[in-house]
C-alpha positions as CSV (number, residue, x, y, z in Angstrom):
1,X,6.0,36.3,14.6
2,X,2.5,34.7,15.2
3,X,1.1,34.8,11.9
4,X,-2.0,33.0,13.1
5,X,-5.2,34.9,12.8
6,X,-7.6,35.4,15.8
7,X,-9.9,32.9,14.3
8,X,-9.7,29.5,13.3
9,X,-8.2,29.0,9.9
10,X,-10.0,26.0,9.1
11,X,-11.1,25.2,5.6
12,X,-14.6,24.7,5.7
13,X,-15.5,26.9,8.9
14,X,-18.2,28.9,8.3
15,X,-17.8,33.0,9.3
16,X,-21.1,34.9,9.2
17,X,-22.9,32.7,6.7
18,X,-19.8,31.9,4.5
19,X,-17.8,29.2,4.3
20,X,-13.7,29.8,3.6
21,X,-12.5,28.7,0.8
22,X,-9.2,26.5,1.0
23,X,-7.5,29.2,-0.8
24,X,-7.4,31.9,1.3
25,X,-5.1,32.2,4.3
26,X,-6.8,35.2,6.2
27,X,-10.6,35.6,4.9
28,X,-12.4,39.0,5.3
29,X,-13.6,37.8,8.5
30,X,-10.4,37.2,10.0
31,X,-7.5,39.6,11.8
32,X,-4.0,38.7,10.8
33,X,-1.0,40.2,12.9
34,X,-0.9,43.7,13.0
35,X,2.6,44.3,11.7
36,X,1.5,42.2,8.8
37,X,-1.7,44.2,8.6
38,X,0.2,47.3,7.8
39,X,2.5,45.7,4.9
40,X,-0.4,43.8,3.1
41,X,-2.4,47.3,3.4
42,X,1.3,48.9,2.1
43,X,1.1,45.9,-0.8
44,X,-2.6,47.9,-1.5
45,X,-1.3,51.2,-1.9
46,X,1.6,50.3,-3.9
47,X,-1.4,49.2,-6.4
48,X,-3.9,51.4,-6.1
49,X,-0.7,54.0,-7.5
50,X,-1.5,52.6,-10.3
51,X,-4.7,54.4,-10.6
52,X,-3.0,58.1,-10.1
53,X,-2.0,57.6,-13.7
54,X,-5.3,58.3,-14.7
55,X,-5.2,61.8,-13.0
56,X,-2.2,62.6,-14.9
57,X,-3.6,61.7,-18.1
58,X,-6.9,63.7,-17.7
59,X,-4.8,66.5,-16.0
60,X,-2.3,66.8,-19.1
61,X,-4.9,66.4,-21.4
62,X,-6.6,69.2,-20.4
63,X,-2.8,71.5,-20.0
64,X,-3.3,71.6,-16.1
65,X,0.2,72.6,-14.7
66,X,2.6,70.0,-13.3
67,X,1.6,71.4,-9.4
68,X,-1.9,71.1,-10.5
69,X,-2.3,67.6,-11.6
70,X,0.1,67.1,-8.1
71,X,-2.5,68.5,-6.2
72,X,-5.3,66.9,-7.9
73,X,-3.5,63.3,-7.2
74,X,-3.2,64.2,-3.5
75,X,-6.6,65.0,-3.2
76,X,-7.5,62.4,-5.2
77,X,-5.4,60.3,-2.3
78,X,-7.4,61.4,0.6
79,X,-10.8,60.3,-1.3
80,X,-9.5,57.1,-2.0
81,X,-8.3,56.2,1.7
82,X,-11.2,57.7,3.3
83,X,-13.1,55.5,0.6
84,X,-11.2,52.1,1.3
85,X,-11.5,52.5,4.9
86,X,-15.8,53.7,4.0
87,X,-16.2,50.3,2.3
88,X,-14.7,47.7,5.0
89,X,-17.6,48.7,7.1
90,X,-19.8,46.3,8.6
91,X,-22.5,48.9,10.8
92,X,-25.2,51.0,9.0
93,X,-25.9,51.6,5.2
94,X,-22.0,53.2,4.4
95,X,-19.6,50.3,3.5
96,X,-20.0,46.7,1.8
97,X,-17.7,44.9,4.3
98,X,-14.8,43.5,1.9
99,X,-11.2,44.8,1.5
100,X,-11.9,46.6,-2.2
101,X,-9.6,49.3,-1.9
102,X,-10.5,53.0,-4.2
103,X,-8.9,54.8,-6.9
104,X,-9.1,56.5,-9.6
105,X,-10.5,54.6,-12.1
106,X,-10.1,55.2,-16.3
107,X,-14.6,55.5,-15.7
108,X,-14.5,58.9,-15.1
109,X,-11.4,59.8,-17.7
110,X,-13.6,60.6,-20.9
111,X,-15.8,62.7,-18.7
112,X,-13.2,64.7,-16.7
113,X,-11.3,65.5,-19.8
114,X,-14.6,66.8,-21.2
115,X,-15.0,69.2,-18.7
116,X,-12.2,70.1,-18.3
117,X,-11.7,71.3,-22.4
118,X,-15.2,72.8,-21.9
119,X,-15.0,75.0,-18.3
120,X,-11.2,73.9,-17.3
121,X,-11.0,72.5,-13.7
122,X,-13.5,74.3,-11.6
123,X,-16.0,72.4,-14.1
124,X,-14.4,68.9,-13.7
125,X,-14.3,69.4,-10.0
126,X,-18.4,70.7,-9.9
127,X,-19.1,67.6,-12.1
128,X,-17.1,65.2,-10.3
129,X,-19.0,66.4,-6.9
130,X,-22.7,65.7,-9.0
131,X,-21.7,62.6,-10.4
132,X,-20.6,61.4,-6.2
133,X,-23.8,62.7,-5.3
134,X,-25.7,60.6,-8.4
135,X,-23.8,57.7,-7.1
136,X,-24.9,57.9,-3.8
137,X,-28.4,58.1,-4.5
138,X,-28.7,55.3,-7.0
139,X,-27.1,52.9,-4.4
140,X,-30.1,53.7,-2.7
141,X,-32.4,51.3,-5.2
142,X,-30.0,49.3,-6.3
143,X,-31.5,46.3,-4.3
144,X,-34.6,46.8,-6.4
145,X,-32.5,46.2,-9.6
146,X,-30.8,43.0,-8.6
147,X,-32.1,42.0,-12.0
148,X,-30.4,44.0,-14.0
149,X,-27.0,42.5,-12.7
150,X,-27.0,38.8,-13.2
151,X,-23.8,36.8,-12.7
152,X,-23.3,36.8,-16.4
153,X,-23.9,40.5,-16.7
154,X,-21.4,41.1,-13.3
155,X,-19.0,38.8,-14.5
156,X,-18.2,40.0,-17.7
157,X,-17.5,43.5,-16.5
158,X,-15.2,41.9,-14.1
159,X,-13.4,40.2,-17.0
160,X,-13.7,43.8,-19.3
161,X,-11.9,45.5,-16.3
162,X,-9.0,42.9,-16.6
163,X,-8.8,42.9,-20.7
164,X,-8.7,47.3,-20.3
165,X,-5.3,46.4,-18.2
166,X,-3.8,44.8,-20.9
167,X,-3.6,48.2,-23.0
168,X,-2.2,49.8,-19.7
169,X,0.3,47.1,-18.7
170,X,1.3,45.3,-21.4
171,X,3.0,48.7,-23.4
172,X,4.9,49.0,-20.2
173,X,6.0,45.3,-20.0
174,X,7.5,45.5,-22.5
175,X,8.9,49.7,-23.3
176,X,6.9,50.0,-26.1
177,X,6.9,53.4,-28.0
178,X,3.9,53.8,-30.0
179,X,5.9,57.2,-31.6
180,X,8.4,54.7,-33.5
181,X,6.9,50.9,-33.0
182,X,9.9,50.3,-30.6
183,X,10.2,47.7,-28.1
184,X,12.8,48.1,-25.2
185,X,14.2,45.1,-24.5
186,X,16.1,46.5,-21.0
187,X,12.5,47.6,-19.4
188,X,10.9,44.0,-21.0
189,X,14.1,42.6,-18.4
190,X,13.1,44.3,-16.0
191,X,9.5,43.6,-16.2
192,X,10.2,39.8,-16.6
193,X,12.3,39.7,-13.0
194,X,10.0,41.8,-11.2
195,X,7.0,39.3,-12.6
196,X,9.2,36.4,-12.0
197,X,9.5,37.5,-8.4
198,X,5.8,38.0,-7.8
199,X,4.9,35.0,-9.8
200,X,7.6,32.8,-7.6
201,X,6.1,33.0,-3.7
202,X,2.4,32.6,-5.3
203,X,2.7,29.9,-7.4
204,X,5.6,27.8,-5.1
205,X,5.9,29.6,-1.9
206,X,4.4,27.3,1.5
207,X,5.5,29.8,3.6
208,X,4.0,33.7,4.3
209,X,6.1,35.0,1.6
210,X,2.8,34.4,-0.1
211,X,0.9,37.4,1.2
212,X,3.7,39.9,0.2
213,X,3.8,38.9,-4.4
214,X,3.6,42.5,-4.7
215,X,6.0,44.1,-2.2
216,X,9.0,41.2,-3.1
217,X,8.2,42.5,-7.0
218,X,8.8,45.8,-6.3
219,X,11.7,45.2,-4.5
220,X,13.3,43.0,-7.2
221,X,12.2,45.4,-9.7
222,X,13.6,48.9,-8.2
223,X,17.2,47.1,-8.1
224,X,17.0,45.5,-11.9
225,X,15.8,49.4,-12.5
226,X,19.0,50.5,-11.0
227,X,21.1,48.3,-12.2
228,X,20.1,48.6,-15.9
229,X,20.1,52.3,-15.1
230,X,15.9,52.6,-15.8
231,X,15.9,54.2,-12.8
232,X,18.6,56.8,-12.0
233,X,20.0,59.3,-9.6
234,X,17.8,61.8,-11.7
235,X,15.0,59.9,-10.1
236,X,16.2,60.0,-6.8
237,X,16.4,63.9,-7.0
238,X,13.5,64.3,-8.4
239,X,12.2,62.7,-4.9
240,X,14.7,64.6,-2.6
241,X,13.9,68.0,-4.2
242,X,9.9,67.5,-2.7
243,X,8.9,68.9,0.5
244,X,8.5,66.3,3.3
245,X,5.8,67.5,4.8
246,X,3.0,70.0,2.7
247,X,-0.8,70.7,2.5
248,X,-2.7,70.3,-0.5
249,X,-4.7,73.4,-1.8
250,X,-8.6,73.7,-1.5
251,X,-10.1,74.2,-5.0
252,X,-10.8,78.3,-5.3
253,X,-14.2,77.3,-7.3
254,X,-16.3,75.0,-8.2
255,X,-18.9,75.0,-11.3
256,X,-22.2,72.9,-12.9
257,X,-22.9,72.7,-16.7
258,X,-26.2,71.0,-17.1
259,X,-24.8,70.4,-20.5
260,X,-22.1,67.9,-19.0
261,X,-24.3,65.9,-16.9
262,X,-25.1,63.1,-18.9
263,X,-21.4,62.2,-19.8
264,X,-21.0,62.1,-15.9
265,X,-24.2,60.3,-15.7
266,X,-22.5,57.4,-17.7
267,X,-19.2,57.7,-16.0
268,X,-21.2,57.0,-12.8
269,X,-23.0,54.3,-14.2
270,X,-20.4,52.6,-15.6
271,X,-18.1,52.8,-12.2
272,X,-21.3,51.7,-10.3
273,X,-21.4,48.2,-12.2
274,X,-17.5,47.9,-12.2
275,X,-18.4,48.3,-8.1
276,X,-20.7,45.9,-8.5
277,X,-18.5,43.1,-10.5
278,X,-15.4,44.2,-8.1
279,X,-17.9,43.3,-5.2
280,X,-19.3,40.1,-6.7
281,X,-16.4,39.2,-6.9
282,X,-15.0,40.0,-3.8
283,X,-18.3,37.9,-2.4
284,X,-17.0,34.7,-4.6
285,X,-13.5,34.7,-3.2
286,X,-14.4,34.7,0.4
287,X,-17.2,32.1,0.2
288,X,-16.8,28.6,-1.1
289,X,-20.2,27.7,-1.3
290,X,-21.2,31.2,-3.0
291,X,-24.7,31.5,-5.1
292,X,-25.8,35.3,-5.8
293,X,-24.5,38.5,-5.2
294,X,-26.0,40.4,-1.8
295,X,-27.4,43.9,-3.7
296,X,-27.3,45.4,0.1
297,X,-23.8,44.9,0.7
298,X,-23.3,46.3,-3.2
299,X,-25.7,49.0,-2.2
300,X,-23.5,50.0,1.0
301,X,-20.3,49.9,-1.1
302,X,-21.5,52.3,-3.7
303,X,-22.9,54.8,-1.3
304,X,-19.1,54.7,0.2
305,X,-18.0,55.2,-3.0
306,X,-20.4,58.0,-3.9
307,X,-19.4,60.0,-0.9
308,X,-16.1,59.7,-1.5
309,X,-16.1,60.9,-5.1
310,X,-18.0,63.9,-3.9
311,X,-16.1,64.6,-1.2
312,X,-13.0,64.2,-4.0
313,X,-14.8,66.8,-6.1
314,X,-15.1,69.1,-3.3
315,X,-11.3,68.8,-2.1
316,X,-10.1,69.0,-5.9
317,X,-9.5,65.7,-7.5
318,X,-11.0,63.1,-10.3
319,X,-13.8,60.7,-9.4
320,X,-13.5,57.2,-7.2
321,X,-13.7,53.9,-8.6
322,X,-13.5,50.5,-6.9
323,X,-9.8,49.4,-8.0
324,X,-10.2,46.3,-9.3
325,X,-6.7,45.3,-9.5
326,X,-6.8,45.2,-5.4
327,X,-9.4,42.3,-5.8
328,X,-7.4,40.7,-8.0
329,X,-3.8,41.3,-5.4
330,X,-6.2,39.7,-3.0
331,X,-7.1,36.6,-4.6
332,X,-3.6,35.9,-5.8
333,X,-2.3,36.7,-1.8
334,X,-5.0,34.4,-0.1
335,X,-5.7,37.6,2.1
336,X,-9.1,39.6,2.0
337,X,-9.4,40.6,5.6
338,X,-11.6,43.9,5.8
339,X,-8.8,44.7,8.7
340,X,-6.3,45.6,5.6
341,X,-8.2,48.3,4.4
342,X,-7.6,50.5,7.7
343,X,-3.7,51.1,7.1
344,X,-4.3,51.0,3.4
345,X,-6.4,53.8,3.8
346,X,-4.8,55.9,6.4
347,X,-1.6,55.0,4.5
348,X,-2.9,56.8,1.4
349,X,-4.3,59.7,3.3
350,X,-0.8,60.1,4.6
351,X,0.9,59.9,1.6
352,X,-1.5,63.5,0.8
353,X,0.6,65.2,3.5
354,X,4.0,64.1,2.8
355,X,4.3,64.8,-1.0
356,X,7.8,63.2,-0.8
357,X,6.5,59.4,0.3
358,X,4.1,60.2,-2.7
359,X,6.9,61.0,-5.0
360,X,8.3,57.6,-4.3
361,X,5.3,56.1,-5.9
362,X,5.8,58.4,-8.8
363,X,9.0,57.5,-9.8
364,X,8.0,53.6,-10.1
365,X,9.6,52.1,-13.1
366,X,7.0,51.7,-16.0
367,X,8.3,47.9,-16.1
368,X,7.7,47.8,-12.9
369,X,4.5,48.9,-13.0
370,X,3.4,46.8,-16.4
371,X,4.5,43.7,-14.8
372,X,2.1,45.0,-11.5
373,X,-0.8,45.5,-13.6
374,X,-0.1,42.1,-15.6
375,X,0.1,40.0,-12.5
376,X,-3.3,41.5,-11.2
377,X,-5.0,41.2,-14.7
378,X,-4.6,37.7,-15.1
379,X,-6.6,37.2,-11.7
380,X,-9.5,39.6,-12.9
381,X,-10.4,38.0,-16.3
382,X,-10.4,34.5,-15.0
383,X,-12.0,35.6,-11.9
384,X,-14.9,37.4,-14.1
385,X,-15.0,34.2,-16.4
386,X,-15.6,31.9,-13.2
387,X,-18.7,34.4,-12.4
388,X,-20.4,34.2,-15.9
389,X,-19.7,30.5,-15.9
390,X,-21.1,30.1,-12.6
391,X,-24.5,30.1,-14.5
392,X,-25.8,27.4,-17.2
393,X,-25.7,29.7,-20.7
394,X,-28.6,29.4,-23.0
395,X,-28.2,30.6,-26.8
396,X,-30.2,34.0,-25.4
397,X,-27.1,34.8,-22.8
398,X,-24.6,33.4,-25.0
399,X,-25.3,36.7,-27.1
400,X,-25.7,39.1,-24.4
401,X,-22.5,38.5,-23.7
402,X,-20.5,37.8,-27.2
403,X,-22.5,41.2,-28.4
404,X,-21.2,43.3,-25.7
405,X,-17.5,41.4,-25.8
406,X,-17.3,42.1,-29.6
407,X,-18.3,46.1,-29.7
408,X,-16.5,46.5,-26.4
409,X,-13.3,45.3,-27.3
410,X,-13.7,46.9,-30.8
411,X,-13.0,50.1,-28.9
412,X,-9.8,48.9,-28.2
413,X,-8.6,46.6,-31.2
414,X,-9.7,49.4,-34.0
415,X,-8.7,52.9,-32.2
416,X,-10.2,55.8,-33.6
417,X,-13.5,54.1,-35.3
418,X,-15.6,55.9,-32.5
419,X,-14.1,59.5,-33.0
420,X,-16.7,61.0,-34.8
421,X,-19.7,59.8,-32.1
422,X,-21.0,63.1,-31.1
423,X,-19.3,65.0,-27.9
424,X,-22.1,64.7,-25.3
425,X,-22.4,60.3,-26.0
426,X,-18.6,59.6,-26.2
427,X,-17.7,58.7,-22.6
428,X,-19.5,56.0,-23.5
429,X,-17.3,54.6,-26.2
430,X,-13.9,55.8,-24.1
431,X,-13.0,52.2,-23.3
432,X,-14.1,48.7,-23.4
433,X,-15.2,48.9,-20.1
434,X,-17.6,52.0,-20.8
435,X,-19.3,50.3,-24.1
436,X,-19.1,46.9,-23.2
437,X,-20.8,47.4,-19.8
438,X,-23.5,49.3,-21.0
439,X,-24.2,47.0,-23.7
440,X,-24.6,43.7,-21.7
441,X,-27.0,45.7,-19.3
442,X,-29.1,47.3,-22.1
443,X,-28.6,43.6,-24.0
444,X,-29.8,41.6,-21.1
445,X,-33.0,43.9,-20.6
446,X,-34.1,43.4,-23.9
447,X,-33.4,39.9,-24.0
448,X,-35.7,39.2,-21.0
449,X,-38.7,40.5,-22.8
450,X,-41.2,38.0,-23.6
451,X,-39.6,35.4,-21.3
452,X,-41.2,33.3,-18.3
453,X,-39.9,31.6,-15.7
454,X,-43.1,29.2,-15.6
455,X,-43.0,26.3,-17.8
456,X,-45.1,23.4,-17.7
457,X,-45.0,19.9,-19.6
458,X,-46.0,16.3,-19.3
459,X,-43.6,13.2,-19.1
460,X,-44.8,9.2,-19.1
461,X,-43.2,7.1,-16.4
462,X,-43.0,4.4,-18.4
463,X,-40.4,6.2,-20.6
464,X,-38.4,6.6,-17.4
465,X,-38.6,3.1,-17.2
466,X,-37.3,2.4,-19.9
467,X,-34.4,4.4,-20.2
468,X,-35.7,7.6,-21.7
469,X,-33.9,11.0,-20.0
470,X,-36.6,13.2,-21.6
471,X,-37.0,14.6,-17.6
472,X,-33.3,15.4,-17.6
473,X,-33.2,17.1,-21.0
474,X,-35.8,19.2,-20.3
475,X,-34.1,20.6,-17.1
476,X,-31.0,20.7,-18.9
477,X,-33.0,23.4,-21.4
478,X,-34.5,25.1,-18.4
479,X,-31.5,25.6,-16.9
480,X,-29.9,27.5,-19.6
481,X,-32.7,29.5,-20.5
482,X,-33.5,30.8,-16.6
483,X,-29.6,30.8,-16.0
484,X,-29.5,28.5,-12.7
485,X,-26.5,27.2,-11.3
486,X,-25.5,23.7,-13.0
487,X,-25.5,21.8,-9.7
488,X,-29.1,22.7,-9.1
489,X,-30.7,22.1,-11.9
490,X,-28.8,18.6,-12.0
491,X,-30.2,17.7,-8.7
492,X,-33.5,18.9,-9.9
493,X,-33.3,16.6,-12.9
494,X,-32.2,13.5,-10.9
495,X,-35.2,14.0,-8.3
496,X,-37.2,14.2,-10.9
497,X,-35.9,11.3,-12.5
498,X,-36.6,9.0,-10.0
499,X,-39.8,10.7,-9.3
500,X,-40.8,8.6,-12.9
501,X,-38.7,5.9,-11.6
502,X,-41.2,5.6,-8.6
503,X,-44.5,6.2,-10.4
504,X,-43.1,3.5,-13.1
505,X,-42.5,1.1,-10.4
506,X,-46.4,1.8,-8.6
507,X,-48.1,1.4,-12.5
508,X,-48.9,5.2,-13.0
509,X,-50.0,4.9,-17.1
510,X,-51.0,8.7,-17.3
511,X,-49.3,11.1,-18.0
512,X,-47.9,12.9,-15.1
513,X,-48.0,17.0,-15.3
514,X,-45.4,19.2,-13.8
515,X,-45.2,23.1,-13.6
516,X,-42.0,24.3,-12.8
517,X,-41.2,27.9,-11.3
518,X,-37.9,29.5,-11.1
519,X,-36.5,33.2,-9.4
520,X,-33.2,33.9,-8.3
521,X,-33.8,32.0,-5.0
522,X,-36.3,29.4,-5.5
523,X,-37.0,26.7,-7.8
524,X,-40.6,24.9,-7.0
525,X,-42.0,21.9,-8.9
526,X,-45.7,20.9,-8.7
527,X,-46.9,17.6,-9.9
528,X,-50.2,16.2,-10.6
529,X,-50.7,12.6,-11.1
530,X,-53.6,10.0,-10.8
531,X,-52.7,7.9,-7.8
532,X,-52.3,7.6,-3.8
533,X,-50.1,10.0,-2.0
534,X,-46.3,9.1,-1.7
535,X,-44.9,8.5,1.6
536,X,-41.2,9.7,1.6
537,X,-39.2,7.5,4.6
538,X,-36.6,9.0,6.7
539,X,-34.4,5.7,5.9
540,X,-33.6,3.8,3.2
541,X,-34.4,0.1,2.8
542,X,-32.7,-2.5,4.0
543,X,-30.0,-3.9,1.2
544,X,-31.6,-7.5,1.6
545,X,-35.4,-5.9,0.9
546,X,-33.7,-4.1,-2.2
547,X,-32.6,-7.4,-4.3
548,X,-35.6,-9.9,-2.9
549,X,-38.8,-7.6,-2.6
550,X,-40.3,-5.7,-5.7
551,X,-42.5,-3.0,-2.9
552,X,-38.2,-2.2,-1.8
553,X,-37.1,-0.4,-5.0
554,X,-40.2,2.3,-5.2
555,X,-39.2,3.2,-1.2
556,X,-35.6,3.8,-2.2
557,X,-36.9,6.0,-5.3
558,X,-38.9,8.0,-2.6
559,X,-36.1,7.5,-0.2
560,X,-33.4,9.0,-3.1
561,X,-36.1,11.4,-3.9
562,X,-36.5,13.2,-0.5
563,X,-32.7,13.5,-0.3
564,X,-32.3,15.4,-3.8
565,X,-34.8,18.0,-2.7
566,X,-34.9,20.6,0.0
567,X,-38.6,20.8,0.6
568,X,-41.3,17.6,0.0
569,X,-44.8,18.3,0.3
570,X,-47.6,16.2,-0.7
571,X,-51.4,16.4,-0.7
572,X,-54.7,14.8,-2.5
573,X,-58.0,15.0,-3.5
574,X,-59.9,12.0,-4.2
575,X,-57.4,10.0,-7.1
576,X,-55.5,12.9,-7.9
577,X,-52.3,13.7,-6.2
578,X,-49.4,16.8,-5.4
579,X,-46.3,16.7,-4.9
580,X,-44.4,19.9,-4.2
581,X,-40.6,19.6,-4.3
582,X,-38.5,23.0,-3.4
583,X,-34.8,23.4,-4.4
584,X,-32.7,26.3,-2.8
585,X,-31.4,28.2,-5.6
């Protein structure tokens, strides 16, 4: 098999204004084989199953028949491939461009439950529909509220989304029963082989065994099942007994409770920044040299997503999240090609029509599954800690972030201390994603008040001279406080290091005054100082002028200087003098 995609591999080449990281073998840009297209998009499915749970648990809770929470998962299905296969497009305002696969997502549990207690399912699926529809118009200004979602805010919902899987996979892992305390130590076998298996090609296998973790796990796993009898010919009936081929049932009704739109309104919201974490993300893995997230390709992705969830209200299943434990199969596979998503999709969408495929994935193993959702999970909160830490942390976003980590995990670590929060508020404190996301938004906001991104100050060449970093520990403050990336700021300090270096060397005595502007983008520098204009040479000095003439070392400090910045400008009136350096941000 030619496993070679159809373009160039190389580390380093840059695809549509990215540059591939070494760590991927077949980036979004690229088309792998097409028989291995449709088993990594098979590896997809086999984890977005994971997410059907969710429809169980809001179906049961709720005493929705066992052929009604069926048919809510199959619709649910066909939302969630038309979804994935919505969001790898490239063309018009539908679709971010990555592979991050759909499901349902433990967002919209609280709320779905909620209305389904109040006005059963014909409510659940009417508020599912207005909570699609809410989506799809907020994508529409999200670009206006890039803001709002800095990499430390984006990052730590990334991370929240991978800390809510541990309550999901590690009870499974290991066969815990929270009735009587008990551990099973035959599904905690089984978990640790299929884990084993996964962990074995991704950590040590050269070969393209890498791309397929998940589908060698499962493998492992169903025969440990069998053979320490977790999974049985009960199971296998279970399957058999299904109709091969069957169509799902339309919804009779459908029904809107103004009452219930504000939990749905925070479901929404809360699976609209998970989008935009699980897209951030999917933006970091496929570009080494990545800075900030694009809001338009976030704004595309949750318009797909939008659709799709009101599509899945109007066919009769739960709302759509982005599935974050598909990013996280993707960065541990080295494959993010958009190409994936198309027989992931269709896959899933077929899997609505032939209820006995689906019941294949139903009867997965919970160790199986728990060692699944741990492999992806490790993935997610490192990947969300590398997107906060991508940022210089000043004491103000140090707090955003342990406030919102502390309350949100407290959902999880003390169980029950939000159960008396009044009905119509407590979707927000359903999980640590819910509360912790909200808080780090509403955290950030406030902590922005009263801040500038302007500061000006005075430094003496001669300290410079002498040894005195006062230039460098300034932008090391700045840094933090405006949140830019460590390597820019550094440069920035260096530049202007031997800026003072250079007006040292040319006996400027004044003070020299600098006013330093920062966005997202840009960071400018303008500098006033009594004295001629500097000349900044294309070419350093020769090495021989460096060690014998004193007029050498102030044309390598402009020399140095010129390379550290991305934009020198300098102009004069009479004895005073600008400079204007730019630095890409």
């Amino acid at each position: 098999m030619n496993a070679q995609p159809h373009l160039r591999k190389d580390v380093g080449v840059r695809q549509s204004g990215r540059v591939k990281p070494a760590t991927l073998i077949y980036s979004v840009d690229e088309v792998p084989p097409l028989p291995l297209t449709i088993a990594l998009g098979l590896q997809h499915v086999f984890v977005m199953s994971v997410g059907w749970i969710f429809v169980v648990v809001a179906a049961t809770s709720i005493g929705a028949s066992r052929v009604e929470a069926e048919t809510m998962i199959r619709m649910s299905m066909i939302a969630s491939g038309l979804a994935t296969i919505l969001q790898a497009r490239t063309r018009g305002p539908i679709g971010s461009g990555y592979l991050c696969p759909f499901s349902c997502g433990p967002a919209y549990v609280s709320a779905s439950i909620l209305a389904g207690q109040v006005g059963g399912l014909p409510l659940l699926w009417g508020m599912t529909t207005f909570s699609g529809i809410f989506e799809a118009l907020l994508s529409r200004v999200m670009k206006r509220l890039q803001r709002v979602f800095p990499p430390e805010v984006t990052g730590l919902v990334v991370a929240l989304v991978g800390i809510e899987l541990v309550g999901i996979g590690a009870p499974r892992f290991l066969g815990y029963d929270p009735a009587n305390g008990h551990l099973d130590m035959r599904a905690g076998a089984v978990a640790l082989l299929t884990l084993a298996a996964m962990l074995a090609p991704t950590l040590w296998g050269k070969s393209k065994l890498r791309l397929y973790p998940v589908l060698i796990g499962l493998f492992v796993g169903y025969v440990a099942s069998t053979l320490t009898r977790t999974l049985t010919l009960v199971h296998v009936r279970q399957v058999l007994d299904v109709p091969l081929l069957g169509f799902p049932r339309l919804p009779s009704a459908l029904r809107f409770r103004f009452g219930m739109m504000l939990p749905f309104v925070i479901a929404s919201i809360c699976s609209v920044l998970k989008t935009v974490g699980d897209l951030t993300l999917c933006e970091k893995i496929n570009d080494s040299e990545w800075k900030r997230t694009e809001m338009k390709e976030v704004s595309g992705g949750i318009l797909a997503g939008g659709i799709c969830s009101a599509l899945s209200g109007l066919l009769g299943g739960v709302g759509q999240s982005t599935f974050s434990s598909n990013v996280g199969l993707s960065m541990a596979t080295g494959a993010t090609s958009r190409v994936i998503a198309w027989p992931a999709g269709l896959i899933c969408i077929a899997l609505a029509f032939f209820p006995r495929l689906a019941a294949i994935f139903s009867i997965m193993p919970e160790p199986v599954m728990g060692a699944v959702v741990v492999y992806v999970a490790c993935f997610m909160i490192l990947g969300g800690l590398q997107v906060m830490l991508s940022r210089m942390l000043d004491a103000r976003r140090i707090f955003v972030i342990g406030i919102a980590l502390v309350f949100g995990l407290s959902v999880e670590i003390v169980p029950g201390m939000y159960n008396s929060v009044p009905e119509w508020i407590r979707p927000l404190f359903s999980s640590s994603l819910a509360l912790g996301t909200v808080l780090v938004v509403v955290l950030n906001l406030l902590f922005q008040l009263g801040t500038s991104k302007r500061k000006t100050f005075e430094i003496y060449p001669a300290a410079a001279l002498g040894g005195d970093n006062d230039v460098r520990r300034i932008m090391e403050a700045l840094g933090a406080t405006w949140g830019m990336r460590p390597e820019v700021a550094t440069r920035a300090a260096n530049c202007l290091h031997e800026l003072m270096i250079y007006f040292g060397h040319i006996g400027v005595r004044s003070p020299v005054h600098i006013e330093a502007q920062f966005d997202e983008f840009d960071l400018n520098f303008d500098i006033d100082y009594a004295g001629p204009e500097i000349h900044f040479p294309d070419q350093p000095p020769m090495v021989e002028a460096i060690a014998s003439e004193a007029e050498a070392m102030p044309v390598l400090c402009a020399y140095v200087i010129r390379g550290y910045a991305d934009g020198v400008s300098v102009t004069s009136q009479g004895q005073q003098s600008r400079i204007h350096l730019h630095f890409e941000h």
